[in-house]
C-alpha positions in Angstrom: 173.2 105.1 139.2 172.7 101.7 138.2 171.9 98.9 140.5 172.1 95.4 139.8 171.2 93.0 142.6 172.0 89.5 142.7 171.8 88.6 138.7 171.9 85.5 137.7 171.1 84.0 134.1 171.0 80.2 133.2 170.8 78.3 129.6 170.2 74.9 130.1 172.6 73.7 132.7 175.0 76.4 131.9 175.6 79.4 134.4 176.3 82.5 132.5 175.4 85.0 135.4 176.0 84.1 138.6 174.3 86.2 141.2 175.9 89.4 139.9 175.5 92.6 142.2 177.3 96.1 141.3 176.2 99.6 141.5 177.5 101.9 139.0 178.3 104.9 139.7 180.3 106.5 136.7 179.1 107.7 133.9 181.6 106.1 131.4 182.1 102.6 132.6 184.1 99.2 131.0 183.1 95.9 130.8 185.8 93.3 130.3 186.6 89.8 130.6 187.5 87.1 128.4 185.1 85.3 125.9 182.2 83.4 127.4 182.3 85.7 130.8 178.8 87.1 130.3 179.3 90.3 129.0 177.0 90.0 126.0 174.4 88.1 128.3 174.9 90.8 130.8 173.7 93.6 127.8 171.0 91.6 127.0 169.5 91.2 130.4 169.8 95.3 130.6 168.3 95.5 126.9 165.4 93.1 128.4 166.4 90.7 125.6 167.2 88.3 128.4 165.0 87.5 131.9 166.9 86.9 134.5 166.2 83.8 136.9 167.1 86.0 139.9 167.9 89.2 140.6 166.4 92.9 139.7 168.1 96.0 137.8 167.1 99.9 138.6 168.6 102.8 136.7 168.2 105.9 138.1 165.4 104.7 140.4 163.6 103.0 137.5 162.6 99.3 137.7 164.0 98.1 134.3 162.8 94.8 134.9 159.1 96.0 134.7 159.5 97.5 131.6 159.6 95.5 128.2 162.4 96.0 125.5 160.0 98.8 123.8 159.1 100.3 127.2 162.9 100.5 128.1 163.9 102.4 124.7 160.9 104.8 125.2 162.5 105.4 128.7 166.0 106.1 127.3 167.9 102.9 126.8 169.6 102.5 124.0 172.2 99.5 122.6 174.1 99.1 119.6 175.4 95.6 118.3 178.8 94.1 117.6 177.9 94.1 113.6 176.1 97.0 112.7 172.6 97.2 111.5 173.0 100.0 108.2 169.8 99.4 106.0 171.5 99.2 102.3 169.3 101.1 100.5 168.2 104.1 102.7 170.4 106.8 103.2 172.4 107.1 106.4 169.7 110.0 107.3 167.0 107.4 107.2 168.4 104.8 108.8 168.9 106.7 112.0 165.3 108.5 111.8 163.8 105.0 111.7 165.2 104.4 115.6 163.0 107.9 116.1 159.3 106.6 114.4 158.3 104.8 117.6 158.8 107.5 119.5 156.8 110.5 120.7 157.7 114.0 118.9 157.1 116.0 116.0 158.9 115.8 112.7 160.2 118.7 113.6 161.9 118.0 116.6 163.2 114.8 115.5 165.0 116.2 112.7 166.5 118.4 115.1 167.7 115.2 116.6 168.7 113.5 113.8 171.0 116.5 113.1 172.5 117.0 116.6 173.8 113.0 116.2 174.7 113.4 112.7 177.1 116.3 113.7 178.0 114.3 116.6 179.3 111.2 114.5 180.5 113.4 111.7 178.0 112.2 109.4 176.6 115.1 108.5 178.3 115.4 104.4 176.9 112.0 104.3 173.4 112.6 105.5 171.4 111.5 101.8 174.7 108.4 101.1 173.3 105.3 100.8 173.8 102.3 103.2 175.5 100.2 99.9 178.0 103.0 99.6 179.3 103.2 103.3 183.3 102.1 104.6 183.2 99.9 107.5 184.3 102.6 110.1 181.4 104.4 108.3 178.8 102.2 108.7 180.3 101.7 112.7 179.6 106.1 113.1 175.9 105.1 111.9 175.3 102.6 114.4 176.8 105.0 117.3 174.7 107.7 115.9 171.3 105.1 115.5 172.0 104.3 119.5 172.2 108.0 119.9 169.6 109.4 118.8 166.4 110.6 120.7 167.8 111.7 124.3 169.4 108.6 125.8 170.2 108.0 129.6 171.6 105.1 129.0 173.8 103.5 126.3 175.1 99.7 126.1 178.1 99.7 123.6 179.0 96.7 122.4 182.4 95.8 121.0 182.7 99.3 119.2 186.5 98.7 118.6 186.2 96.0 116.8 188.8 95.8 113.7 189.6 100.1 113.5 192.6 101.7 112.1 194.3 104.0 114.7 193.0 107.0 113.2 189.2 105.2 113.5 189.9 104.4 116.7 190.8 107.9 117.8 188.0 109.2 116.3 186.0 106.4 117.9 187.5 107.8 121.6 186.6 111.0 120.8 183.1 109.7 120.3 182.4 107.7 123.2 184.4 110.2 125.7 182.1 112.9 124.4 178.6 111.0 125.0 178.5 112.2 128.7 179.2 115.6 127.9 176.8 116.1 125.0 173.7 114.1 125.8 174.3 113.7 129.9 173.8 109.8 129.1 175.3 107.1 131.2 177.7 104.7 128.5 178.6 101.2 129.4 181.2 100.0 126.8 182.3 96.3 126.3 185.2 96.2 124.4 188.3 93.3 123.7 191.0 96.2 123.4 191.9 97.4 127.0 193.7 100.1 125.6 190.3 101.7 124.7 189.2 100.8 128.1 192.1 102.5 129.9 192.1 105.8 127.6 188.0 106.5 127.8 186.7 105.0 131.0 186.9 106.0 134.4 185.9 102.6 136.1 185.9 98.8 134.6 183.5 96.0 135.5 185.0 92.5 135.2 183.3 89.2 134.3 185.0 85.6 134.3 182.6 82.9 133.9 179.1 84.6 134.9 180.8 85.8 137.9 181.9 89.8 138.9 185.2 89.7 140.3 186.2 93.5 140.0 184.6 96.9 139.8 186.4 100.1 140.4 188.6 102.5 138.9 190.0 101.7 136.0 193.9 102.2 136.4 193.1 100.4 139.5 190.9 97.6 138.5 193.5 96.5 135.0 196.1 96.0 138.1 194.3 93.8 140.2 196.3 90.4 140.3 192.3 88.5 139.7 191.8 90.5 136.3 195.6 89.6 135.1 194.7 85.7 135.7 191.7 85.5 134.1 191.6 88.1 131.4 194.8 90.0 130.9 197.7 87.6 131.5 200.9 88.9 133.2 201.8 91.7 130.4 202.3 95.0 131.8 199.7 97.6 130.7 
């Protein structure tokens, strides 16, 4: 589970958290809201990127506060980015073993890692292809399989919809419904298109302006006449 008590993150004179408390208790979740609601900032505060001014956050009876950025990927946290991080002139096998070297384990056993992912993201043909080379929807499966890598508990996905085909974002579905299952990791998701919201996660977190004004089940949550007012408008889903 994933506690966050009383949250709140400030930039100047700007509010962008406001004493945010939720515990999550799925392990697929959504985060939604409309741009400037503190879903990014909400990431970063998990990723340690961001100190909060209040508040504390505990995943799975850790204190993620106490640890640093480093200390919280060495415990299992792991984050990918709205534009992808692909390395142009390694090979798509490198660029994910570089998220393994500060990391305990042999070279075996990473490899073995590096493998399970590559299957995962369907990568594997492309193992020794070159960053330069790669598609976009390509380069999007590397990042996935970068934030995969190396036994995760938890993963932050941010904005992995962003700009697929309908056949890319199928295949992205399949992905991100099959994180659970294969590597028992807890996946928040933010993403703009609520249909990927409604078809992969079982509850939805919802931000407007720093503040949490829903968290539940998803069908539930997409209905609620607050989420339709500040994020969704009044089209039927």
């Amino acid at each position: 589970m994933i506690e966050l008590n009383d949250l709140s993150v400030w930039f100047g004179g700007v509010q962008a958290l406001k004493n945010v408390s939720v515990s999550i208790d799925a392990p697929l979740v959504g985060i939604i809201g409309p741009n400037g609601a503190g879903k990014t900032t909400l990431l970063n505060v998990l990723s340690g990127f961001i100190t909060p001014r209040t508040g504390s956050l505990h995943a799975f009876g850790t204190d993620l506060g106490a640890l640093s950025p480093a200390r919280r990927a060495r415990w299992g946290l792991r984050r990918s980015f709205q534009r992808e991080l692909v390395v142009e002139d390694l090979s798509v096998l490198d660029n994910i073993r570089a998220m393994l070297d500060p990391l305990p384990g042999s070279r075996a056993q990473k490899r073995s890692l590096i493998d399970d992912v590559l299957d995962f993201t369907d990568l594997t043909n492309m193992a020794d292809t070159l960053g330069e080379r790669l598609n976009g929807f390509e380069r999007r499966r590397v990042e996935l399989a970068k934030t995969l890598v190396g036994k995760p508990r938890l993963v932050l996905l941010d904005e992995p919809g962003g700009g697929l085909s309908g056949d890319e974002m199928a295949e992205l579905q399949r992905i991100v419904l099959g994180i659970g299952p294969r590597f028992s990791a807890t996946t928040l998701m933010i993403d703009h298109d609520v249909e990927l919201i409604a078809s992969t996660c079982s509850k939805t977190l919802v931000l407007d302006f720093g503040t949490l004004i829903a968290y539940g089940p998803t069908a539930q949550v997409l209905q609620d006449p607050r989420v339709k007012a500040a994020y969704l408008g009044d089209e039927e889903l």
